[in-house]
KOLLO-618285 format. One record per residue (C-alpha): residue number from 1; residue in three letters; chain; x, y, z. Coordinates in steps of 0.001 Angstrom, whole numbers, plus 500000, padded with zeros to 6 digits. Each point is the difference from the previous one (the first is absolute). Last residue first. Layout:
N
i; aa; ch; c1; c2; c3
NUM; ala; A; X; Y; Z;
...
***
This chain:
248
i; aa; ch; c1; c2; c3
248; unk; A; 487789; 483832; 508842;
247; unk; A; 501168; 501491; 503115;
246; unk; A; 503324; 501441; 499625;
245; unk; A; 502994; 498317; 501839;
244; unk; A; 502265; 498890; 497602;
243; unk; A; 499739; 503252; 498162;
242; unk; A; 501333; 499625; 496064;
241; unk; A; 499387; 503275; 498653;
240; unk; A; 497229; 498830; 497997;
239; unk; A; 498511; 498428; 503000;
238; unk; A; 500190; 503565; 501872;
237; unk; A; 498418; 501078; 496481;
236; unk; A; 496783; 498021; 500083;
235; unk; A; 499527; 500878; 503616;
234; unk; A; 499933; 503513; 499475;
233; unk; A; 502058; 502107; 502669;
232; unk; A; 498383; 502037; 502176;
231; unk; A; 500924; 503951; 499885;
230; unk; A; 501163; 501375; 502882;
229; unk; A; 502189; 502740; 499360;
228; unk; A; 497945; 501462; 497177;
227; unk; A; 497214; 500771; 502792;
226; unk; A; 496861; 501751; 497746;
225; unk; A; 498359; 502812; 501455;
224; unk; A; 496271; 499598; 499912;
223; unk; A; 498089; 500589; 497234;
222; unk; A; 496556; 502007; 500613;
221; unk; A; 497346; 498194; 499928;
220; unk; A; 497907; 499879; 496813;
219; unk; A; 500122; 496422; 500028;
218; unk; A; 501094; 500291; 495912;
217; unk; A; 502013; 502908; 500647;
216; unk; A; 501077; 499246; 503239;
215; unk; A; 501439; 496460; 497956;
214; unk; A; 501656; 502306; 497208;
213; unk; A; 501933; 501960; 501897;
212; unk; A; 501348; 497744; 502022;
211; unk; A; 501033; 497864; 496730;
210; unk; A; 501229; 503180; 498676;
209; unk; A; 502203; 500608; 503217;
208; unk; A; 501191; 496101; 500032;
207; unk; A; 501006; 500728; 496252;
206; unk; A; 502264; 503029; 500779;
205; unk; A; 501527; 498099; 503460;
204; unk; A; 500768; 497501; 497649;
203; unk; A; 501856; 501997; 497342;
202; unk; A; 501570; 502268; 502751;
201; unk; A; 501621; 496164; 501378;
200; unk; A; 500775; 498915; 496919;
199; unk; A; 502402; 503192; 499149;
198; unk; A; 501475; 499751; 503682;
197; unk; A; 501166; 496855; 499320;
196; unk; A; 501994; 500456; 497175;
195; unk; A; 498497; 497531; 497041;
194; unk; A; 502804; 497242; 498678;
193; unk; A; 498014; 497446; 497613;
192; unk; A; 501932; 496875; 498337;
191; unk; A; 499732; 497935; 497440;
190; unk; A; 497765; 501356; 498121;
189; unk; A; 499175; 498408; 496270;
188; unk; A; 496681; 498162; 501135;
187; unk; A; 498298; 503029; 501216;
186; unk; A; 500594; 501745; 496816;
185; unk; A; 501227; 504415; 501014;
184; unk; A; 498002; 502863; 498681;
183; unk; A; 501126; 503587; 500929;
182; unk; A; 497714; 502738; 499294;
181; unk; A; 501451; 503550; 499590;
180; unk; A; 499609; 502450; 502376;
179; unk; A; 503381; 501305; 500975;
178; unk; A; 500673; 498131; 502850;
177; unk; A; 498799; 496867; 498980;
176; unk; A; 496401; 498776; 499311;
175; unk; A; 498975; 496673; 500923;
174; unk; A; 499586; 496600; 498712;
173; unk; A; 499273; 496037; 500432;
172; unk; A; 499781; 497899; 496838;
171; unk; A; 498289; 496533; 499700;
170; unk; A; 497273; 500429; 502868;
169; unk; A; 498107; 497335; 501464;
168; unk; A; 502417; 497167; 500974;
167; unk; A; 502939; 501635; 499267;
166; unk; A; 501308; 500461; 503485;
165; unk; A; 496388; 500421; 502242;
164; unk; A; 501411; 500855; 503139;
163; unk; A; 503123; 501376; 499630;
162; unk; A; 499844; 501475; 496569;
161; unk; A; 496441; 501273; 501200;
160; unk; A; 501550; 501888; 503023;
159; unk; A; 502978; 501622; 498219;
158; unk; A; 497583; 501208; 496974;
157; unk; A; 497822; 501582; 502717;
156; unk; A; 502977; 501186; 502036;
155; unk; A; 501668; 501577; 497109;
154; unk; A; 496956; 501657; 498570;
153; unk; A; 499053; 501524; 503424;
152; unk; A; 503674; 501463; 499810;
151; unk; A; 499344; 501900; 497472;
150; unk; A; 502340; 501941; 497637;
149; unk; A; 502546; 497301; 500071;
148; unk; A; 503578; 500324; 499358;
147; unk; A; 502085; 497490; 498259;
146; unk; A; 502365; 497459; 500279;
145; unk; A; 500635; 496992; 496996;
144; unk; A; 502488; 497466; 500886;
143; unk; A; 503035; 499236; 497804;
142; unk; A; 500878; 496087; 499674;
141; unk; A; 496568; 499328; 498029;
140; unk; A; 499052; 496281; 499908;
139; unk; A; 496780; 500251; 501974;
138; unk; A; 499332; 503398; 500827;
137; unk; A; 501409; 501905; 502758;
136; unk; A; 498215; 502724; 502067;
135; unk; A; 500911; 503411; 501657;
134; unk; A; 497507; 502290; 501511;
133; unk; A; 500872; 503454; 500480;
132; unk; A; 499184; 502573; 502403;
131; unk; A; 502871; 499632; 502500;
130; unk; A; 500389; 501877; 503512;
129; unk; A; 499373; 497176; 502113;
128; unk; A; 502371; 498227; 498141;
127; unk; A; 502962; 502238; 499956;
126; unk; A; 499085; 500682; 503933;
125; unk; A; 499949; 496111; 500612;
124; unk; A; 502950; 498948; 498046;
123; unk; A; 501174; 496938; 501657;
122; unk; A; 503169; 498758; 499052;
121; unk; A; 500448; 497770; 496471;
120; unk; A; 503220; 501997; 499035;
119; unk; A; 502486; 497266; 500250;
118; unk; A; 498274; 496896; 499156;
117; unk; A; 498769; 497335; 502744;
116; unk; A; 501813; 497297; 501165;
115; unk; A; 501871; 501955; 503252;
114; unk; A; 496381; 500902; 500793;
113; unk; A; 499384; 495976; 501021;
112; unk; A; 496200; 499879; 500192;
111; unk; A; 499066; 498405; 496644;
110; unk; A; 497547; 498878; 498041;
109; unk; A; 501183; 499059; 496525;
108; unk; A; 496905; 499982; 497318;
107; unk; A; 501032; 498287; 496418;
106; unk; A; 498841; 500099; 496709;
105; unk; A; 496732; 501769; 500731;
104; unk; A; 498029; 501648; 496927;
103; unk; A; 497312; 497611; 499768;
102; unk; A; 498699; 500838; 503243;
101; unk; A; 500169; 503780; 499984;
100; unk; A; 500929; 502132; 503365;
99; unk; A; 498250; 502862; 501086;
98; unk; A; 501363; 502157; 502148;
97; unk; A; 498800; 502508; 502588;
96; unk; A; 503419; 502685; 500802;
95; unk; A; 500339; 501704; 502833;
94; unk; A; 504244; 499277; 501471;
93; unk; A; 497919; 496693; 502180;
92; unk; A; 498922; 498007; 496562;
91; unk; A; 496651; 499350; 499589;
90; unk; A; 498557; 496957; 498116;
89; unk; A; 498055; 498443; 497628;
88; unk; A; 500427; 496769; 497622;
87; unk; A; 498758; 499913; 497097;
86; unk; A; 498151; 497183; 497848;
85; unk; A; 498980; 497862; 503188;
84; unk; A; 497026; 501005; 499936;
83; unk; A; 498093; 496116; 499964;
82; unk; A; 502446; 497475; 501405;
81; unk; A; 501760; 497355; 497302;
80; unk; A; 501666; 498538; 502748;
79; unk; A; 503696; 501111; 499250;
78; unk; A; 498569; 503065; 500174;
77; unk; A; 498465; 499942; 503372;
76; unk; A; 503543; 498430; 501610;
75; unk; A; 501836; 502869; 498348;
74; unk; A; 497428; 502558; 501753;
73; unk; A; 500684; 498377; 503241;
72; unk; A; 503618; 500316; 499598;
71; unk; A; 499271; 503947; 498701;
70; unk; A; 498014; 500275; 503165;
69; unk; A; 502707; 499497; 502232;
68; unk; A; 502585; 501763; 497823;
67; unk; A; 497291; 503122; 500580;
66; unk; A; 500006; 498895; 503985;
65; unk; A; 503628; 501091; 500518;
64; unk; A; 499009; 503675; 498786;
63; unk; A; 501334; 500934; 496854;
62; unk; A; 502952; 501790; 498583;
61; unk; A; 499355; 499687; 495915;
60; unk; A; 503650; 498740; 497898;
59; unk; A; 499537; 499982; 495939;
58; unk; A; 502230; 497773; 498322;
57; unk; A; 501843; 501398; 496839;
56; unk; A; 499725; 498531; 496798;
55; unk; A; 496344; 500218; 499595;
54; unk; A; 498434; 497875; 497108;
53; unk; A; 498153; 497366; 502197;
52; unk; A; 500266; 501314; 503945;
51; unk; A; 502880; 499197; 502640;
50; unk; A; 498204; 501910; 503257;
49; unk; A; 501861; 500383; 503221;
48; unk; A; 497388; 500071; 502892;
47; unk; A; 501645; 501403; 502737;
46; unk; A; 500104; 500184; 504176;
45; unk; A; 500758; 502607; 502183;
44; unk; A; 501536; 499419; 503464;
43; unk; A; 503839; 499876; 499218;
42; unk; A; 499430; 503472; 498529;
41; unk; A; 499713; 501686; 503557;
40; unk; A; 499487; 503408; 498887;
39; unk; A; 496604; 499690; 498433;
38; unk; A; 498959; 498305; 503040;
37; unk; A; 496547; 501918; 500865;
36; unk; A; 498782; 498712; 496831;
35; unk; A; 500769; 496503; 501374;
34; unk; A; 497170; 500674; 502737;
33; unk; A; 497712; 498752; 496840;
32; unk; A; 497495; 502944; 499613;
31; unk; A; 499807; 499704; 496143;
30; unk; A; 499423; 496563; 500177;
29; unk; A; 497467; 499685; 502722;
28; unk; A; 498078; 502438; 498345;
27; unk; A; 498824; 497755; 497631;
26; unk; A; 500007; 500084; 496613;
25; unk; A; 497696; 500076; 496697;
24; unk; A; 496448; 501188; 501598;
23; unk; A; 499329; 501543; 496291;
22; unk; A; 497284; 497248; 499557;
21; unk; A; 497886; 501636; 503067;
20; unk; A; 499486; 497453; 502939;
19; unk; A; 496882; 501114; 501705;
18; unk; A; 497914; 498585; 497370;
17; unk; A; 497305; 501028; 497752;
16; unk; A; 500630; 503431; 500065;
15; unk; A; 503592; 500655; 499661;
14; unk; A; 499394; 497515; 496747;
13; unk; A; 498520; 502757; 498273;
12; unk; A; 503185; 501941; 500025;
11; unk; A; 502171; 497293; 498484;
10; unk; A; 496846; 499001; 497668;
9; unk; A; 500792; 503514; 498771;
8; unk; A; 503742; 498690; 499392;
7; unk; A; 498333; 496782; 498478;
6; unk; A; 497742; 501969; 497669;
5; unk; A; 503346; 501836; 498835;
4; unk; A; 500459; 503794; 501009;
3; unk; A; 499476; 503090; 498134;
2; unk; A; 503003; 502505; 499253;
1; unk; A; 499211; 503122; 498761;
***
């Protein structure tokens, strides 16, 4: 059975403390951009096209305008010696939540001319929405490694504390795939972290559950329904993400 880390129980604990749960990853304002409405206007989309150490082809993301905005922010923080600036997060609008690897960037190309990106990089939103696997690259490795996951609670932990903590704390992150075997992966050898959306989003809505559980427990109240759709967004990790406009 699987048993999590101290730091994905800390995850829970934190609920807690704060109002701003660890798991808070992404905003809302992302995944509602009106440009999801647009799918057939591809003039309107914008892309991150990804050249990465050790892959030969260049992976393309549709984004939301402001994910090239915080990417140029998120440049600016590195190039400063910031604090979290080993990955970079961010959603793409065809459901995927990405994590993107420092030290494994050659080269970024933001673009908004569709005529420059590859032939089959449309939007897939029904393949997407209907996909159970992660898929991840490590650093040096042309093929990428996909898999199934058995919990999606394991996903969103290890997704969180990648994105918030890098390999600050924790050397290794797992989880168990789709047929129940435990899957290890080194921090410092990803270079890059695609999670369907939908997968994250169960995950969270698992842990905000527990943690609701667990404070009418410990009040002995009973838990109130918890609203995924509105969950704040930690300060640490807006900064992490590059904001311009988050209060420090």
């Amino acid at each position: 059975m699987w048993r999590p880390r101290p730091s994905a129980v800390y995850a829970v604990i934190q609920f807690h403390v704060s109002p701003h749960p660890i798991w808070s990853t992404h905003s809302k304002a992302t995944r509602r951009s009106p440009m999801m409405t647009d799918a057939t206007n591809p003039t309107a989309l914008y892309y991150l096209k990804l050249h990465l150490t050790g892959v030969a082809e260049a992976l393309v993301y549709t984004v939301a305008p402001e994910v090239q905005a915080r990417f140029r922010s998120f440049c600016g923080r590195v190039a400063e010696g910031t604090h979290d600036t080993e990955f970079f997060a961010f959603d793409t609008l065809d459901g995927f939540e990405v994590l993107l690897a420092t030290r494994a960037i050659q080269a970024v190309h933001l673009l908004w001319d569709h005529s420059r990106v590859p032939e089959g990089e449309e939007l897939q939103w029904a393949r997407n929405r209907a996909r159970k696997s992660v898929r991840m690259f490590l650093n040096g490795n042309p093929i990428p490694i996909e898999m199934g996951v058995s919990d999606p609670v394991q996903i969103a932990a290890a997704y969180s504390q990648l994105d918030l903590e890098g390999s600050e704390f924790e050397a290794f992150q797992f989880w168990t795939d789709e047929d129940g075997e435990d899957f290890f992966v080194s921090v410092v050898q990803l270079a890059l972290l695609e999670v369907p959306t939908h997968l994250n989003e169960n995950g969270r809505r698992s842990l905000e559950a527990e943690s609701s559980r667990i404070d009418g427990k410990a009040t002995g109240k009973t838990p109130r329904a918890t609203k995924t759709a509105a969950r704040p967004r930690r300060a640490r990790t807006a900064r992490q993400r590059g904001d311009d406009n988050v209060p420090f």
